[in-house]
BAMIPA-12090 format. One record per residue: x, y, z of N, C-alpha, C, CB in turn. Coordinates in steps of 0.001 Angstrom, whole numbers, padded with zeros to 6 digits, always signed. Atoms other than C-alpha are relative to their C-alpha. Glycine has a CB too. Example, Ala and Ser with C-alpha at 12.3 -4.5 7.8 and 13.67 -1.06 7.14 Angstrom:
# residues 2
+000890-001190+000000+012300-004500+007800+000900+001200+000000-000992+000027+001246-000820-001190-000060+013670-001060+007140-000770+001090+000730+000414+000462-001415
This chain:
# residues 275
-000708-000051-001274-026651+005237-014095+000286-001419+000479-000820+000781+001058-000674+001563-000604-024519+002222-012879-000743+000066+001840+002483+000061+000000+000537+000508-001641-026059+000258-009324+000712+000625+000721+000119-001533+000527-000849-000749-001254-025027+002211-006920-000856-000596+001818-000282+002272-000349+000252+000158-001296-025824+001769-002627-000931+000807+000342+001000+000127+000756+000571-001114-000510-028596+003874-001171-000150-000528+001670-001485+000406-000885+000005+000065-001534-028934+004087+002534-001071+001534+000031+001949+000092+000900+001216-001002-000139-032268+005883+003300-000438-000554+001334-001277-000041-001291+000926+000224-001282-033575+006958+006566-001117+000202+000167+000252+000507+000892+001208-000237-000636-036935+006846+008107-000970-000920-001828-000250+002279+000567+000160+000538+001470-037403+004060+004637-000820-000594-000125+000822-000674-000567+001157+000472+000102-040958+003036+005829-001169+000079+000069-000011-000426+000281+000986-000927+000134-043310+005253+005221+000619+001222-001088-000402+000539+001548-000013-001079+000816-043677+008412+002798+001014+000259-001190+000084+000947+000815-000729+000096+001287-040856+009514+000669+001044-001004+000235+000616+001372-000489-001039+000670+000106-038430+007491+002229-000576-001314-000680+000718-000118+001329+000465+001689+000448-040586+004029+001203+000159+000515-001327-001791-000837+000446-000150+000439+001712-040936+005439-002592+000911+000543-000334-001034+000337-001072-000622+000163+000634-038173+006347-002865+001356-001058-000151-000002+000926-000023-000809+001799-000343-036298+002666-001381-000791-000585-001524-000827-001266+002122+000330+000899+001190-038788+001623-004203+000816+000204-001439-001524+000222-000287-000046-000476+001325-038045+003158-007168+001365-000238+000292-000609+001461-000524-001470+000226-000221-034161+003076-006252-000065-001711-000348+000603+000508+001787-000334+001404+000748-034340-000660-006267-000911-000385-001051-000009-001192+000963+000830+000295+001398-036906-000933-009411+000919+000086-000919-001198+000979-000414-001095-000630+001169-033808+000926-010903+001535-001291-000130+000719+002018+000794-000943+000924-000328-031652-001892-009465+001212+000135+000506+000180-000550-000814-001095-000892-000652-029665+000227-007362-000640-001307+001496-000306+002412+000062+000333+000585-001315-029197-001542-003704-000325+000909+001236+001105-000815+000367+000496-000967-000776-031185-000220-000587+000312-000325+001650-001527+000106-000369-000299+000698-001624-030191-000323+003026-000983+001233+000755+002175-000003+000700+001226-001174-000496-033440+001441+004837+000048-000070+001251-001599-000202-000411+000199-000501-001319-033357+002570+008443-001284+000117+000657+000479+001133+000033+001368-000490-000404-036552+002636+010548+000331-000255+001642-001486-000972-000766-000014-000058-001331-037191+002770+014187-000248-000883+000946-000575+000711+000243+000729+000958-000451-038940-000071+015397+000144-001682-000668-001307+000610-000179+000469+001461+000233-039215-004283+015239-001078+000217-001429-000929-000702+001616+001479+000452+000586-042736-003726+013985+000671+000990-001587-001960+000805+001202-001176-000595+001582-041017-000943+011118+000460-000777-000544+001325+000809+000087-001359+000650+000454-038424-002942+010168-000859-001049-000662+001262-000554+001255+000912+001154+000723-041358-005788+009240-000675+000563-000949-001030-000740+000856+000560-001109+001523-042992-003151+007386-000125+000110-001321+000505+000890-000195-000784+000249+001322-040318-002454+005339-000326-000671-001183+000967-000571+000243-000240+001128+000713-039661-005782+004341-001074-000648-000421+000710-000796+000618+001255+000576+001187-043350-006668+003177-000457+000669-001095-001296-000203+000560+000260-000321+001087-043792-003820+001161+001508-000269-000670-000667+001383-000013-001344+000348+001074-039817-004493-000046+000838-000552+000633+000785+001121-000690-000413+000824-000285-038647-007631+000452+001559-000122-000255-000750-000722-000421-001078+000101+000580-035453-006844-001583+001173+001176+001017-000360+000343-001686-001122-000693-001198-033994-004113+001350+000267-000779+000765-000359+001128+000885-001287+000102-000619-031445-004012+003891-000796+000596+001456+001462+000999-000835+000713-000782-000836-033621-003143+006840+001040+000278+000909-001246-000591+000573-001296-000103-001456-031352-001628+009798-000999+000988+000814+002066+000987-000419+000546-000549-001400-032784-000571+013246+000626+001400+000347+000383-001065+001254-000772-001410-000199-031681+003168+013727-000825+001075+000432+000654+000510-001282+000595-001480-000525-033032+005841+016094+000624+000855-000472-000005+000351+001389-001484-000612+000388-031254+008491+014703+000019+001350+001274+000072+000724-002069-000234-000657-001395-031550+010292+018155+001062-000655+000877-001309-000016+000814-001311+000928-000574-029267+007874+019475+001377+000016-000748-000398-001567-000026-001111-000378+001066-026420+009894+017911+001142-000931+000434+000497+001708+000013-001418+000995+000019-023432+007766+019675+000005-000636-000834+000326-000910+000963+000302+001235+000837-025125+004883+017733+000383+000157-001407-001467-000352+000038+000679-000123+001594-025291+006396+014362+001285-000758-000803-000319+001992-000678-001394+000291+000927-021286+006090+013451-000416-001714+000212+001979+000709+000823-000092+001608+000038-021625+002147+014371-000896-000455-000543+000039-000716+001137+000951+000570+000180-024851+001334+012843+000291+000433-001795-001339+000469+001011-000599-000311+001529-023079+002986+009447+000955-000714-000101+000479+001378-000391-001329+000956+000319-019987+001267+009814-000147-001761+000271+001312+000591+001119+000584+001492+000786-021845-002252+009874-001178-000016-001506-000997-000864+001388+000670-000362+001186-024111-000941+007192+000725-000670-001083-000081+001492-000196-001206+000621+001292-021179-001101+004656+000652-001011+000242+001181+000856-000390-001292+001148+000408-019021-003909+006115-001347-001293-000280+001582-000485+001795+000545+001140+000707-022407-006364+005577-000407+000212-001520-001185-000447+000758+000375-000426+001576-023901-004318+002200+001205+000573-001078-001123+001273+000110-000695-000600+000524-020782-002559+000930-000020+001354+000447-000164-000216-001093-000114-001655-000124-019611+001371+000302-001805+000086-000332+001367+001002-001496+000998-000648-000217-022651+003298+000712+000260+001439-001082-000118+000186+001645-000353-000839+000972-022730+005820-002382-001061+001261+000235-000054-000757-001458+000978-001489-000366-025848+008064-001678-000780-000335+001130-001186+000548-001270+000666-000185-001558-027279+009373+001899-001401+000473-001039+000921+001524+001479+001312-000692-000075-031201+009789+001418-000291+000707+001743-001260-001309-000477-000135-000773-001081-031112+012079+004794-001708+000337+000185+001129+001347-000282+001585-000259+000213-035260+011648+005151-000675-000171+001338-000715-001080-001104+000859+000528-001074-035830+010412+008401-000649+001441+000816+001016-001083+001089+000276-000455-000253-038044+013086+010188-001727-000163+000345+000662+000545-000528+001188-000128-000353-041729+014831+011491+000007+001428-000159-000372-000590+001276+000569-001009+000005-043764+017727+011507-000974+000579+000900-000329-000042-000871+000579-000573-001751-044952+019616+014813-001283+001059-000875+001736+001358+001396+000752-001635+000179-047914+022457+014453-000711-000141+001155-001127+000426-001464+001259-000858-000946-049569+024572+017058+000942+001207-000030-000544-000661+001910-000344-001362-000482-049368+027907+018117+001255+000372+000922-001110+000403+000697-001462+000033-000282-045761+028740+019032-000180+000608+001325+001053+000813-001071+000062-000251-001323-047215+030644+022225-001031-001297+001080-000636+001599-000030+001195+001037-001138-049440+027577+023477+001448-001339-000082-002399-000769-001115-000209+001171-000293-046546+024976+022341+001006+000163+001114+000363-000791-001143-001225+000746-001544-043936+023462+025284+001185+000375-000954-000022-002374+000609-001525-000158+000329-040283+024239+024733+000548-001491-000017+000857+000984+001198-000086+001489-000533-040205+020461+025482-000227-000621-001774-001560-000528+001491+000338+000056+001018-041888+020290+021899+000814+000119-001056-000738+000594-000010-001381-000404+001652-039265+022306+019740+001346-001192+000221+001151+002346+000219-001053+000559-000185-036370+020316+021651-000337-001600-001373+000160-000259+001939+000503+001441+000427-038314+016903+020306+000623+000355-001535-002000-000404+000168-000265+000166+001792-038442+018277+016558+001153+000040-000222-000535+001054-001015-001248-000629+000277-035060+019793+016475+000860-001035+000310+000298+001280+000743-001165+001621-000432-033486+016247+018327-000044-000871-001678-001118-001577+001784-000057+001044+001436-034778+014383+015206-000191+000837-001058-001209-001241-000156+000021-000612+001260-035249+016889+012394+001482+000662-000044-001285+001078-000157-001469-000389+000208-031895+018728+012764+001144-000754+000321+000234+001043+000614-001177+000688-000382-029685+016910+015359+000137-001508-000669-000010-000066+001559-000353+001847+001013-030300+013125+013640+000111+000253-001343-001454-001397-000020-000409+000154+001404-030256+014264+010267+001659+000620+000036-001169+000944-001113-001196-000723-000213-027009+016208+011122+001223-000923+000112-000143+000836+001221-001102+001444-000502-025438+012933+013119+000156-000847-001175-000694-001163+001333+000119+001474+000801-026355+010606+010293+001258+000610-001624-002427-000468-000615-000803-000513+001511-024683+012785+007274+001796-000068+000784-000690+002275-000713-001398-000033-000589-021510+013427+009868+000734-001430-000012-000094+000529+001519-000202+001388+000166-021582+009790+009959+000687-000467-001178-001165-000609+000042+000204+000556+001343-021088+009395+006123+001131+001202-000194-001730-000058-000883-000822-001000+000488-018601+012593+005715+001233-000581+000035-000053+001250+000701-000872+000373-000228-015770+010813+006635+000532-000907-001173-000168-000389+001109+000298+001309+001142-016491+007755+004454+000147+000937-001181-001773-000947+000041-000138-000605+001602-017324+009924+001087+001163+001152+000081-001653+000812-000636-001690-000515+000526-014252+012144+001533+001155-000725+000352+000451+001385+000570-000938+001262+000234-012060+009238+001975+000059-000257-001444-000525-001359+000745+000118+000893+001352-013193+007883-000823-000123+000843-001724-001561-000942+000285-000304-000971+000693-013666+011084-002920-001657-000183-001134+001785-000220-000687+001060-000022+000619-016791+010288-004101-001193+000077+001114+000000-001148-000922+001277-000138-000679-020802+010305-002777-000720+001005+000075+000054-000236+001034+001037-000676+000252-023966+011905-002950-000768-000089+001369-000700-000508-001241+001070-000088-001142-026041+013516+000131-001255+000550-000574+000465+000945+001236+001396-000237-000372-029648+014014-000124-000724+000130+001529-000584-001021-000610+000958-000214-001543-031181+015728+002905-001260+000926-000455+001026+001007+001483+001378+000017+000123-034891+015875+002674-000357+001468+000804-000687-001474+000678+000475-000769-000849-035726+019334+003981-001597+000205-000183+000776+001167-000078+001337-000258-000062-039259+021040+003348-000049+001492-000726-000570-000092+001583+000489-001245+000520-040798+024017+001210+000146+000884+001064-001398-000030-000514-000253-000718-000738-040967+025176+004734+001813+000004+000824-001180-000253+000732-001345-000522+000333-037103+025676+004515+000395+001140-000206+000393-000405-000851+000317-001334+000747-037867+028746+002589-000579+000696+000144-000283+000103-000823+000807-000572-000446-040751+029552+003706-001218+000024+000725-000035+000288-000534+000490+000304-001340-043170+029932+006731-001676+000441-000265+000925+000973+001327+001087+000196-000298-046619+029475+007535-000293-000293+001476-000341-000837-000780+000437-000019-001404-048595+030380+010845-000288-001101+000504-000999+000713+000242+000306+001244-000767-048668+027070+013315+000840-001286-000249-001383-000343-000267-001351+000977+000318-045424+025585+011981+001350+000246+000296+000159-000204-001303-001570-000965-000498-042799+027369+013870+000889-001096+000085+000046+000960+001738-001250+000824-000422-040621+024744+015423-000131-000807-001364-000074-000993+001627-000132+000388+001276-041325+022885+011959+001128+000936-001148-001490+000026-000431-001072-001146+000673-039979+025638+009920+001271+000366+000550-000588+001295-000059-002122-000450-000284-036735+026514+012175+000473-000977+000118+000756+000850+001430-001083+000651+000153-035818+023262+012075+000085-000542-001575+000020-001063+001076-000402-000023+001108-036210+022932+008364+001261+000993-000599-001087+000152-000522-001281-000856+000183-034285+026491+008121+000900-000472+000564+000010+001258+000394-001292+000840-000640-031709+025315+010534+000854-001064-001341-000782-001230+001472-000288+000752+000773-031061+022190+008058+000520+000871-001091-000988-000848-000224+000409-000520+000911-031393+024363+005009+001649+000728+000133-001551+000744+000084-001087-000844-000153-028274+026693+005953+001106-001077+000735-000438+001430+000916-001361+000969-000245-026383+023599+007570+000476-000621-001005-000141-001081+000906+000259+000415+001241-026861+021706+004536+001026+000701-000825-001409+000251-000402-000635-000742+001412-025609+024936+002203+001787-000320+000623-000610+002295-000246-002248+000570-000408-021982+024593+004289+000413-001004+000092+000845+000240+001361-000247+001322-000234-022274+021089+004346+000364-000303-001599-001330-000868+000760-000427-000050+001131-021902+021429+000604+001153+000395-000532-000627+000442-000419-001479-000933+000020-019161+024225+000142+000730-000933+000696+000077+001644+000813-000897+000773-000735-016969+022054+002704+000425-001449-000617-000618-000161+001318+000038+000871+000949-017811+018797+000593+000954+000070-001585-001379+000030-000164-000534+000055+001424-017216+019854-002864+001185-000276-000389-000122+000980-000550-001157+000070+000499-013826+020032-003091+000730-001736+000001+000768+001112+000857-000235+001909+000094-013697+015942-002416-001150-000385-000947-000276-001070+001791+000464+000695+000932-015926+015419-005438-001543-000521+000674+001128-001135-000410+001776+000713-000433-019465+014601-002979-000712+001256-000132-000363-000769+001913+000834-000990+000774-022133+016256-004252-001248-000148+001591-000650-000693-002092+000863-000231-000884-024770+017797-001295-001393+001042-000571+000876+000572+001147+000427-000759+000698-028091+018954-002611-001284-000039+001727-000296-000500-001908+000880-000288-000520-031323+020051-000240-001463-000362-000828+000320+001226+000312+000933+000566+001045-034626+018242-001355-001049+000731+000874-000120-001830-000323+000873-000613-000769-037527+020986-000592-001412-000322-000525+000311+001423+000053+001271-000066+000586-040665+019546-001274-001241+000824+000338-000345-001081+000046+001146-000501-000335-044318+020774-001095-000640-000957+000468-000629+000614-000889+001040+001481-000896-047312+018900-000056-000209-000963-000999-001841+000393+000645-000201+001222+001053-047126+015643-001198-001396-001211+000830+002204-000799+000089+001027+000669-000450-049759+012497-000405+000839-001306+000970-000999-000475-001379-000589+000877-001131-048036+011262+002791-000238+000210+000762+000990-000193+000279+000361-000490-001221-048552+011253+006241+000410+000985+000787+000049-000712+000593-000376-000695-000937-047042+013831+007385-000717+001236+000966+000884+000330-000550+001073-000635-000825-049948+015806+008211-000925-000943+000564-000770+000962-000768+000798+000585-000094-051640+013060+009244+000560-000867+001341-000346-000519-001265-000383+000431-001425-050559+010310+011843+001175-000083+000500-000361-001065+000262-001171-000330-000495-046820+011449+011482-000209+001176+001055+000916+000332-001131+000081-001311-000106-047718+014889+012698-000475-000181+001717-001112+000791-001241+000337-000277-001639-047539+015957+016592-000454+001655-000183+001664-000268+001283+000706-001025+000265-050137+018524+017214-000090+000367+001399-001245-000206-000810+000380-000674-001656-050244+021046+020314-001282+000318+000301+000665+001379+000344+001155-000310-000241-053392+021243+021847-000548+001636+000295-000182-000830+000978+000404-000987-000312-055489+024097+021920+000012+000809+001144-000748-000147-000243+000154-000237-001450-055348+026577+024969-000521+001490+000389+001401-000265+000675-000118-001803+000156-055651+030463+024016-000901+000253-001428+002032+000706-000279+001271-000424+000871-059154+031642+022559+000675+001201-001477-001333+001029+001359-000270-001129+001390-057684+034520+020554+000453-000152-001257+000858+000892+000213-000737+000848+001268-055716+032177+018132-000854-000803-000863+001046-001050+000513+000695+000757+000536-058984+030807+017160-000493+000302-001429-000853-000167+000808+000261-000508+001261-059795+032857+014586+001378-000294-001669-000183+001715+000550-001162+000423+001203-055927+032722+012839-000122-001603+000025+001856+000557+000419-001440+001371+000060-054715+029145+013548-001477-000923-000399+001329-000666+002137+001024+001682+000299-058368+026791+013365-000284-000210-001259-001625-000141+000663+000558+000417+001664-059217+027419+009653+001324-000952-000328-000189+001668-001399-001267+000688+000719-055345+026162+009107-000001-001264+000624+001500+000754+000188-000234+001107-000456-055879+023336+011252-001033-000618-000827-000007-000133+001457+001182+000899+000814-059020+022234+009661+000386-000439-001836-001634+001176+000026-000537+000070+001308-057558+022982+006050+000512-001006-000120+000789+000858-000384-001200+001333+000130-054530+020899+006861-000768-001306-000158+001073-000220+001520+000583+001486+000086-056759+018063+007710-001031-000465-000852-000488-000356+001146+000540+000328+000821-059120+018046+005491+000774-000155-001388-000915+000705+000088-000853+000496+001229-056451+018166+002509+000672-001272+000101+001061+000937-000315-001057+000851+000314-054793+015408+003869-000326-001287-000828+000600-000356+001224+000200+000826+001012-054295+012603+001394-000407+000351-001135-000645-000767+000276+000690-000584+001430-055577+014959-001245+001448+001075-000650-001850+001218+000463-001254-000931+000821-052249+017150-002077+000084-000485-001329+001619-000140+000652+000087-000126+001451-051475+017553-005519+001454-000958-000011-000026+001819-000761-001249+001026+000446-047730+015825-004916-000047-001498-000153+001032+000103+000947-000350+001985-000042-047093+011840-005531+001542-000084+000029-000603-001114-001759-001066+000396-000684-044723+010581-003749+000972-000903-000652-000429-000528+001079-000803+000911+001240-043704+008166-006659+000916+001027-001158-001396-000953-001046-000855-000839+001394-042693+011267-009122+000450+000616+000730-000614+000874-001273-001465-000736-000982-040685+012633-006328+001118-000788+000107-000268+000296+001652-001328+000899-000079-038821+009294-005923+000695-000127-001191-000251-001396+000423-000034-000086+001428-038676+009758-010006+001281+000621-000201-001180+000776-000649-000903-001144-000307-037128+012929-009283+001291-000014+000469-000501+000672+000788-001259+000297-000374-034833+011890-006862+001358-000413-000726-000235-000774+000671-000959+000729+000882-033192+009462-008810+000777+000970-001502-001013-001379-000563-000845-000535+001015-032681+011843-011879+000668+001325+000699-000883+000327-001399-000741-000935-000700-031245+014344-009415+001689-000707+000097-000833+000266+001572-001402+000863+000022-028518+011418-008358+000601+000105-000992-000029-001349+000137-000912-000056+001816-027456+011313-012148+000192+000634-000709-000233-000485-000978-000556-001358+000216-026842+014718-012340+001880-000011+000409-001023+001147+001150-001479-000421+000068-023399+015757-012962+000322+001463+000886+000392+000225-001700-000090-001741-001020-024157+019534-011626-001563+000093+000601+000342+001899-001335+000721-000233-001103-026594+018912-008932-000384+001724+000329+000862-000691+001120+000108-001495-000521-028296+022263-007461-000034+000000+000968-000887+000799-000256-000320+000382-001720-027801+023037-003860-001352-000327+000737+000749+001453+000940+001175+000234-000456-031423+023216-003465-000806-000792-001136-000596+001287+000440+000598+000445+001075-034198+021179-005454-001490+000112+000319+000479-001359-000358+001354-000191-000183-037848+022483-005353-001123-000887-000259-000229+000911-000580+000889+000645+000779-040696+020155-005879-001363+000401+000645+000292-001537-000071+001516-000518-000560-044486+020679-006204+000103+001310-000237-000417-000237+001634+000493-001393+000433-046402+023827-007863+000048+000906+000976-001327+000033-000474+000050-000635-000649-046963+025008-004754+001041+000444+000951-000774-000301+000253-001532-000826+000067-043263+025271-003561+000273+000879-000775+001062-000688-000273-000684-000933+000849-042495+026668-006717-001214+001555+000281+000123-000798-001914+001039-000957-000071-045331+029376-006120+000436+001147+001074-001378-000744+000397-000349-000821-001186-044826+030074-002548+001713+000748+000528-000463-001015+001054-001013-000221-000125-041263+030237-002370+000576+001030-001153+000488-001154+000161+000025-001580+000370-041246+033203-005521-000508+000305+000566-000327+000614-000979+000361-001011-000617-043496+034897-004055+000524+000565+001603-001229-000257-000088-001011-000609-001183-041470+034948-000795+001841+000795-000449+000287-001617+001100-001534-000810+000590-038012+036064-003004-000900+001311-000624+001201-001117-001593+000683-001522+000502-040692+038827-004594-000050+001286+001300-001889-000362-000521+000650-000336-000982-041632+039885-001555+001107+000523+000958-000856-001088+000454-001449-000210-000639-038110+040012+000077+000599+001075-000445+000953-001060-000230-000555-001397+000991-036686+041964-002992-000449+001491+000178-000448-000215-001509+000997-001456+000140-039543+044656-002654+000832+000598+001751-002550-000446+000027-000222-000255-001147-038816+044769+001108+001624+000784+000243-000265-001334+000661-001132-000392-000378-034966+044957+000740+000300+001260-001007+000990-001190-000003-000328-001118+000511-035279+048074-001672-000798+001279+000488-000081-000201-001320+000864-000907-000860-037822+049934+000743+001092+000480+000761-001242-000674+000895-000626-000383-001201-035172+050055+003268+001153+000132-000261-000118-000755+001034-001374-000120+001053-032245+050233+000421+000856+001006+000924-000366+000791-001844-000581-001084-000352-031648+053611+002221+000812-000017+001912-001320+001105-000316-000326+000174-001462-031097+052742+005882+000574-001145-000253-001127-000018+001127-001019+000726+000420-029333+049956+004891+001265-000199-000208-000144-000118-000544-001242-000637+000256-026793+051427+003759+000633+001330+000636-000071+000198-001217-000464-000830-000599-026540+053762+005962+000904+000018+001346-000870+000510+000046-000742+000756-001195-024758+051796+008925+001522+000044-000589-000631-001767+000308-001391-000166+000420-021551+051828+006749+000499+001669+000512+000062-000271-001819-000095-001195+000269-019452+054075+007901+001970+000133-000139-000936+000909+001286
């Protein structure tokens, strides 16, 4: 694969850092997005060789102008890593509505602004590659991750039309659903609703304790995802979705098993609304 541009958000921490690495190991150029001064220094000590750029991506006015100096100091911009994000859990009746808005501003609406940003550009140009980072929970759900999960689904189905609408200008849009991988996102990325309602103690505390005690121990590496990435880019026939981690691939059959069984129980009433 010839050097190409990457422009990755949220590029200083988790997958976005390995995969800014491995992109420029490959000798591809990296222009990484983060949020903060102190970020942005980050970056540039673990990888001195990026393009650091300052980008809330909640500050949607901003996004088109902070892309359109992107390329006029680095060049065209050839592939969106669409990564910047977080991960909420509590109990969907204890959390704040104040809560979902938060995830859904930066997990749906900034990854949304930042690709809209770039649509213009790669069907101009008739080429480019999106990568938007969704989540296993895309597909499929687990108790104390609600606003997590609908704004992964959300993505997940914007994403699939963000593709169909694409294709026909030659940019390729794929959905990157990982599993648990050894990053922070359960850890000091992760906004957690406080406890408030005894009865949930029994479902939701083993999953809180689980979560935290696995963290840093998942079975994914964050290096053979950025691995991944890259031989995804240099695909000719991209897939709309791309699963990673045993336990994606696990949980997500057994939720199409599970669906199938369901949608031939009710085969009969189903079909009975036609009329």
């Amino acid at each position: 694969m010839s050097a190409q541009t990457f422009f990755i958000t949220g590029a200083n921490s988790g997958f976005g850092l390995a995969i800014a690495r491995a992109a420029l190991e490959a000798g591809h150029q990296v222009i990484g997005t983060v949020r903060s001064q102190a970020a942005r220094d980050s970056l540039l000590e673990h990888l001195p060789d990026a393009h650091a750029v300052i980008c809330d991506v909640t500050a949607f006015n901003r996004i088109p102008g902070i892309v359109a100096q992107a390329e006029k100091d680095h060049g065209p911009v050839d592939v969106l890593i669409n990564n910047a994000g977080y991960g909420h859990e509590g109990v969907l009746e204890e959390s704040p509505l104040e809560e979902m808005r938060r995830q859904f501003d930066v997990n749906v609406f900034g990854a949304v602004a930042v690709a809209k940003a770039f649509l213009p550009l790669f069907r101009e140009r008739r080429r480019g590659f999106i990568v938007n980072v969704t989540s296993m929970g895309g597909l499929i759900t687990m108790p104390g991750i609600a606003y997590y999960c609908g704004s992964k689904f959300a993505l997940q189905g914007i994403f699939e039309v963000m593709r169909a609408e694409m294709a026909p200008f030659g940019v390729h849009v794929t959905a990157l659903c990982p599993g648990s991988f050894r990053t922070d996102w359960a850890g000091r990325s992760m906004v957690r609703t406080e406890r408030s309602i005894a009865d949930y103690n029994s479902l939701f505390d083993p999953i809180r304790a689980a979560r935290r005690e696995k963290d840093g121990k998942q079975l994914g590496d964050p290096a053979k995802l950025a691995a991944a990435v890259l031989q995804l880019i240099a695909s000719d026939a991209p897939p709309p979705q791309l699963l990673l981690g045993s336990d994606a691939l696990r949980l997500v059959r057994e939720r199409i098993s599970r669906m199938e069984k369901e949608i031939a129980a009710w085969e009969e009433v189903t079909l009975s609304t036609d009329g």
